[in-house]
Structure formats: C-alpha cells, structure tokens
N, C-alpha and C positions, 0 to 999 in steps of 0.2 A: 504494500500500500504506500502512493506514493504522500508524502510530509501534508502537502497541500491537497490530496487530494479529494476533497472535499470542499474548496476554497473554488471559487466562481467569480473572475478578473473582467470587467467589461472593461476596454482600452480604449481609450478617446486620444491617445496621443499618435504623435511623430518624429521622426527625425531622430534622437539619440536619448535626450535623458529619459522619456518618459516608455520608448520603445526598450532599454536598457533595463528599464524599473519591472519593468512587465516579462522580461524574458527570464529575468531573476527567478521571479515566483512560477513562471512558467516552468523552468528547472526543475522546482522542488517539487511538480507536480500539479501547480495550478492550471486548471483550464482557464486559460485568457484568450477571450474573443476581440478581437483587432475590428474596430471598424474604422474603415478607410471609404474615402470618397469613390463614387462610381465611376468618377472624370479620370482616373490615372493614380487613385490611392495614395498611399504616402512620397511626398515629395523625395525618399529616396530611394524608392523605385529607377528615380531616374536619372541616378548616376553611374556612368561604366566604369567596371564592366560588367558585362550581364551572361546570365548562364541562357547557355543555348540548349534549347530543347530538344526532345528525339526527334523533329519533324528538321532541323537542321537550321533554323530560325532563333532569333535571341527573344528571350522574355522580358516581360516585368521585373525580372526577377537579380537585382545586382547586387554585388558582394556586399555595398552598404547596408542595403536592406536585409540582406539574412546576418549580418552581422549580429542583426539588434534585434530580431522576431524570430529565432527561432523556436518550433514548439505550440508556435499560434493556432488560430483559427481565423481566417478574414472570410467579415464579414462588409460589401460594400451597402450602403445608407447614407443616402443626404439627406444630413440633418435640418438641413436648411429650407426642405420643404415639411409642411404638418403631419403629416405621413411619417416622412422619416424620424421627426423628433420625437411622433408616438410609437414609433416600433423602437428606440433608444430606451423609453420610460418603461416599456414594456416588457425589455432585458435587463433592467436595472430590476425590478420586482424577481427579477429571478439568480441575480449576482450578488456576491460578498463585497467585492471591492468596484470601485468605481473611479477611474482615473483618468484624467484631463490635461493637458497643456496649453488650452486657449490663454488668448489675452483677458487680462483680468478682467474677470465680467462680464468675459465673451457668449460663456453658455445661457446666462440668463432670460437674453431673449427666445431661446428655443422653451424653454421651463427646464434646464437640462441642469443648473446649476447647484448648491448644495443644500439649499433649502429648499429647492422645489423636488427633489431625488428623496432629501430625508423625508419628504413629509408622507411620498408612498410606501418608503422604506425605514423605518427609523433605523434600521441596525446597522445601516450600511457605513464600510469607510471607505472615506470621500477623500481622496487626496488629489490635489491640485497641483500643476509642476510650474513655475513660470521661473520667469530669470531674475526679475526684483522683488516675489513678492506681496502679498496681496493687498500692502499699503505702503506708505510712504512717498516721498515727492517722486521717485522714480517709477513707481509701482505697475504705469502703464507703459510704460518703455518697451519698444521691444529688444532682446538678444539674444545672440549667438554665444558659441561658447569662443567664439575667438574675444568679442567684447569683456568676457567674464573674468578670460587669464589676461587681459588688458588691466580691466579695473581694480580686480579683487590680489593686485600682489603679484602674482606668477609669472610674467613676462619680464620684472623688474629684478628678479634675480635670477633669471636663466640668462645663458648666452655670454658671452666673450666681456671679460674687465674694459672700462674703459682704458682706452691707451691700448689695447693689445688690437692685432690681423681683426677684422669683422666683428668688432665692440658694435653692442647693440641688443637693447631687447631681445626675449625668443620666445616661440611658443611654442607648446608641443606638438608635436606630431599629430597625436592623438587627440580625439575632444577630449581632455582628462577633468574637465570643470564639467560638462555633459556625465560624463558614465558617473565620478564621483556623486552629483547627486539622482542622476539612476538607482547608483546602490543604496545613500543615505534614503532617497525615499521607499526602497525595497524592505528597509530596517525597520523604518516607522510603520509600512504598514503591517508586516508581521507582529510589531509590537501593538498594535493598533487591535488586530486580531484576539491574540491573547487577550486584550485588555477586553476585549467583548466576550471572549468566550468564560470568561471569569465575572463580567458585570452586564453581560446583555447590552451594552450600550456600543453604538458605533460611535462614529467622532471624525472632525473633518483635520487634512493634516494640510500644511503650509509647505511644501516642498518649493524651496526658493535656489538657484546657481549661485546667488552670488552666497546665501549661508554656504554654500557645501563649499565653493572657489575657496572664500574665506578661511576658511576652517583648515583645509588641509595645509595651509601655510604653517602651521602646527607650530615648531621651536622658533621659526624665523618672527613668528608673529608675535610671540609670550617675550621674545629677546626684543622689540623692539619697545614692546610694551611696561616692560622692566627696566630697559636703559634709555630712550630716547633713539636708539643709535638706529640709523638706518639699513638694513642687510644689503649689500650689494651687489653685484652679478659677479660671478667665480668660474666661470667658465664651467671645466670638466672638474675642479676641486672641490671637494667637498671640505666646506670650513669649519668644521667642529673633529677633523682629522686630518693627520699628514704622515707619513704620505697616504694620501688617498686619490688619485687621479687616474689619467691617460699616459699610457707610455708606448713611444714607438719602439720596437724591434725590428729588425732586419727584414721581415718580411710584412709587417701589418700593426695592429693595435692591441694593446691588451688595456683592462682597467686592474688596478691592485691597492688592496686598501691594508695597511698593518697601521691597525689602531691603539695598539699599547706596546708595551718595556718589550713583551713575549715576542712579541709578531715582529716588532721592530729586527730583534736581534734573529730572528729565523732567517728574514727577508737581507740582513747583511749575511747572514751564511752562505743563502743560493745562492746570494749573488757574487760572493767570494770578495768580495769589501771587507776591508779593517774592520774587528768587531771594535777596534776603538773609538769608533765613528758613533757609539752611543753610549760613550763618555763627552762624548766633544758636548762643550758649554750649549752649540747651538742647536744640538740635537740629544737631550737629555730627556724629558720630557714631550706629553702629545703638545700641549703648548709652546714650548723654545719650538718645536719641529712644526708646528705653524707660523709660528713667527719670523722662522727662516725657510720658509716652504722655498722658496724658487732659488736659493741654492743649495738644499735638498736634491731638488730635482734634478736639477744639472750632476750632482755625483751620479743621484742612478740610471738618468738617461745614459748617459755616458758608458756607463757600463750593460746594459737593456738590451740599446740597438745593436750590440755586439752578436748578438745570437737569435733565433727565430723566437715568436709567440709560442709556438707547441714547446719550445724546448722550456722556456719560462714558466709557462702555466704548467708543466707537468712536475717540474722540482717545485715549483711554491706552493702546488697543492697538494704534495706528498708531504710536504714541509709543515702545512698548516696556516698559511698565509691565503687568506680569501681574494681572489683573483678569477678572470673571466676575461676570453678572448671577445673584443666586438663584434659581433655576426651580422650581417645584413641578415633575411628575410629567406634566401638560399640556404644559406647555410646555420640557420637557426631550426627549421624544419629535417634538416640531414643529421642535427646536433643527434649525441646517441640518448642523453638521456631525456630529451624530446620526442625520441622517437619511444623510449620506454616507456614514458608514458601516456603514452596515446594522444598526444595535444592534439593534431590534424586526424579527420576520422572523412571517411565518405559516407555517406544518406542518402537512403532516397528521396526524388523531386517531382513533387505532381507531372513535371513537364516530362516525364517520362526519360530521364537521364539519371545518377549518379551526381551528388555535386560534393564539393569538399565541406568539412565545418569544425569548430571550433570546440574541443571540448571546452566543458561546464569546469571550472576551478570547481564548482563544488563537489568534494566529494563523500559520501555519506554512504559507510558499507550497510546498514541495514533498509537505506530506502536511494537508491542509486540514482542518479539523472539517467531517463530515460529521452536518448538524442533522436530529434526530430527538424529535418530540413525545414525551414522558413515556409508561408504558404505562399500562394501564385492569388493574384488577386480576386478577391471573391469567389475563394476555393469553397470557401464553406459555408455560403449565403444562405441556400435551402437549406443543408442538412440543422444549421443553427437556430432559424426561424421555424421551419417542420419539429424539432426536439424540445427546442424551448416556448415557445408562442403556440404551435400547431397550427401554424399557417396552413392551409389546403391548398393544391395545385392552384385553382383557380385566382386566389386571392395574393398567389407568388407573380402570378403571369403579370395579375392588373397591375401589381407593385412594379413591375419591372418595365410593361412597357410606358410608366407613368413615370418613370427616370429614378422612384427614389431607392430601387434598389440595383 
C-alpha cells in the first residue's frame, strides 16, 4: 500500500514549483489529477525537446514536462468557461488536497478559490503556490524563479569574486528557488494532512518563492544577520573551509574539500607535500587556511596539475579526503555508482515508445515509489470524469465539442 495512497491531489498548477509539489506526493502514492488547458496544457509542454512517438512524430510531451509530472493523471478543463469551473468544484468534492499557482486572486472569479472550495468541502487542504505571497506590496507581482535567485540572495553570492576572469552575479542552472518551494510546499501539505487526520480540520497553506528562495540562504543569511557583514561571491570556494575548491589536473577538474587538522594532513600525504606545511603559521588552523586560501592554493595547484583526476581522486579517496571529479551530464549517467543505483530508469509512454526518467530520491523499503512516465495531454479526461463524477458518454461528447473539455 502505497504512503498516500489514499490521499486524492486535484492540481491547478504549472510550470515547476507547483508541478514539482504534486509529483512529490505523486511519489509516495498520491493520485494527483493535473488539469491543464485544452489549448496546448501546461506551458511546458512546449519546450524541446520532445519525445517522439511510435507513429515517428514528436509529442506534447518534453523533457521539461515529464521532468515535473510524473505519475499524473491529465485531465484537460477550461476553467474559464461555467462548465468547466463546475466540473473543477465537482472534483474538489471528491479530492484531499487542492492546489493552485494562479495570480493572487486569480481563482476567485471562477468560485475556484479557498473559500469558495472550503465551503463545499470543509476538510480540504488548500494550498496556494505564488512567488510573493498572498499579501504585501508585492503580493500581485508576477515571477519566475530567475527573478527569485535575483531578489531573494542567490545570485549575489554565486559566480566569480569581483576582480577575478567573468566576476559577476550567477544563477543556477537549475530552477532551484522553483523545486525548493515545490518541496517546502510538498512538507506542508503532508503536515497539513496529518494535522486533519488527527483534528478533522483542513486549513489553507501560503506556499510563497520568495519564503523558500529566502530560507535556503541558511548560514549566509543568520551570518549576515548576526554581523552586518555582507556575504560575497567566492566563486568555486567554499568560505566556511579551505581548502575547499576546484583544482585543475592534467587532464580535467576535480573538487576536494579537507575540512579539518585530519583531512588536512591526509591530503598533504597524497599529495606528497611537506607534512610541515600544517605547522606553517599560515596554514595551522580551518581559519589561518582561509585567510590564506589563495596561497594555499597555488602550493597545491602546483602540485594537482602534475598528474590526472583518476589518479587524485583515487588516492584521496582511499585516503579519506572527500573529493569528486566534475562530470558533465555524459559522464555522470556512465558514473558507476549512478548507475548502481538506478538514477536513469526507462517507462512506459502513452505515445506508444519507451522514454527515459528520473528516479524518485525517495526511497522507502516498505512502500516503494512506484515509477510512472509523465501523461500525454488529456490522457485521462474520460477515465477521471466517468470514475469520479460519472459523466455518461453522452454528456462527455457535449463537454467536449463545447471546448470545455
């Protein structure tokens, strides 16, 4: 039996935190019904690339989107027509949780909103995803998560010191302000759950970007909060250790981090460096060894790029020195012990193919993630409105050629 299974997700979002939230609890076993517009579904449907079907055609269907739905059910409904907003109210009478991404206040005029859902449903939890909020002078703003690691801190210490090759803000690669509060609102609503299944009450949650952005600035933010001082960008160093960086080798990149007296004096062994080198005044301590981080560096660069990456990382990690060659994307998938355990998996795909996907980090030996490919849009329109509502043929047909499903 799976964790959730018993838990019932009607999905009003898109795009990443809110599709991230839902594929969470989709994991643990939740059934979560995705509804997406009839006009082309979630906005990232429609970025390449796209999985191409058995018929030899590309789909709807592109890495973005299964990134963040797998496990779903789509269901297409314009909400926007009367029709559509009473077959919404009609699957909230029948769902545990209830979740949205609109602009604040957006549901309200459909009756789709938290007071007009609680009042058919009082148990339900409501949670709501937006980027500022559901008050304050920003509160109707719209954003992205690039705006987020903009405003909320993260851009301003990622990337190159000033003075150094490419100084400058950075952001990540990844939406990481996006999926952070994916997950934070995945927490609340389980805890939200609990909290009804012990008091019968549902309760509406404030799932805000810029809280989660905020937050995960963790020590950089309590440090600045504590001294005034302002964190500043470190490039590949990490400032609360030294050495802790990037180092080139003879053939490529490693990262290697010896954070104490122990690790210190390992990492002068492999490297066949004077153990006196952690006597020296400027390398006595994690401190003195930040203080003179960059000419630190320069000894053991020096000494690094003498030999390959495999040959580093193989003495430093028999050593006991925490260390990891940089992979691109190739050769992180080829990794062995990526491949032990199972990160990349193939699933089946409506469109009649095989597609790649992503194991679940979670892993739970007595109720397992049970991995299901992303759905194809409005895969599961009738089987969802026939199980849940019992729409009749006839009353699916009128639906549908009246645009709202």
């Amino acid at each position: 039996m799976a964790i959730l299974g018993n838990v019932r997700v009607l999905d009003l979002t898109r795009v990443v935190a809110g599709p991230w939230c839902t594929q969470t609890l989709a994991d643990l076993g939740a059934d979560v019904i995705k509804i997406e517009r009839p006009d082309g579904g979630d906005d990232t449907r429609r970025v390449s690339p796209f999985v191409v079907g058995a018929d030899g055609k590309p789909t709807l269907d592109s890495a973005f989107f299964m990134g963040s739905n797998r496990g779903k059910r789509s269901v297409t409904i314009d909400i926007g027509t009367p029709q559509g907003a009473g077959l919404i109210r009609e699957l909230a009478l029948h769902c545990d949780v209830f979740i949205e991404n609109y602009k604040v206040g957006g549901l309200k005029r459909y009756g789709l909103d938290y007071e007009s859902i609680r009042a058919i449903n009082p148990s339900v939890v409501y949670c709501s995803v937006t980027g500022f909020g559901q008050d304050g002078p920003y509160a109707e703003r719209p954003a992205y998560d690039s705006v987020m690691q903009a405003m909320c801190g993260l851009m301003s210490t990622c990337g190159q010191p000033d003075g150094a090759a490419g100084a400058g803000p950075m952001r990540s690669a990844v939406p990481i302000a996006d999926i952070f509060t994916g997950l934070y609102a995945a927490i609340a609503i389980l805890a939200a759950l609990i909290h009804r299944r012990d008091s019968g009450e549902g309760q509406y949650i404030d799932a805000a970007l810029v809280d989660a952005a905020t937050a995960i600035n963790g020590h950089l933010a309590l440090g600045y909060l504590m001294t005034g001082q302002v964190p500043q960008r470190q490039g590949n160093n990490n400032p609360i250790t030294a050495p802790s960086e990037v180092f080139q080798a003879a053939d490529g990149y490693f990262t290697m981090s010896a954070a104490n007296a122990g690790q210190f004096d390992k990492l002068l062994r492999v490297l066949d460096l004077p153990l006196g080198l952690a006597q020296d005044p400027r390398f006595v301590t994690n401190i003195d060894r930040i203080a003179n981080r960059n000419a630190l560096h320069d000894i053991l660069q020096t000494r690094i790029q003498q030999a390959t990456v495999a040959h580093w990382i193989g003495h430093l990690s028999v050593a006991g020195v925490p260390c990891a060659p940089i992979l691109n994307m190739q050769q992180l998938f080829e990794d062995p012990q990526v491949r032990h355990r199972g990160l990349a998996l193939s699933v089946a795909h409506a469109s009649g193919v095989d597609v790649p996907m992503l194991r679940s980090p979670l892993r739970l030996s007595a109720a397992p993630v049970v991995h299901r490919a992303a759905p194809m849009l409005g895969q599961h329109s009738v089987e969802v409105l026939q199980e849940l509502l019992g729409k009749s043929p006839a009353e699916l047909a009128q639906l549908k050629t009246a645009g709202v499903i």
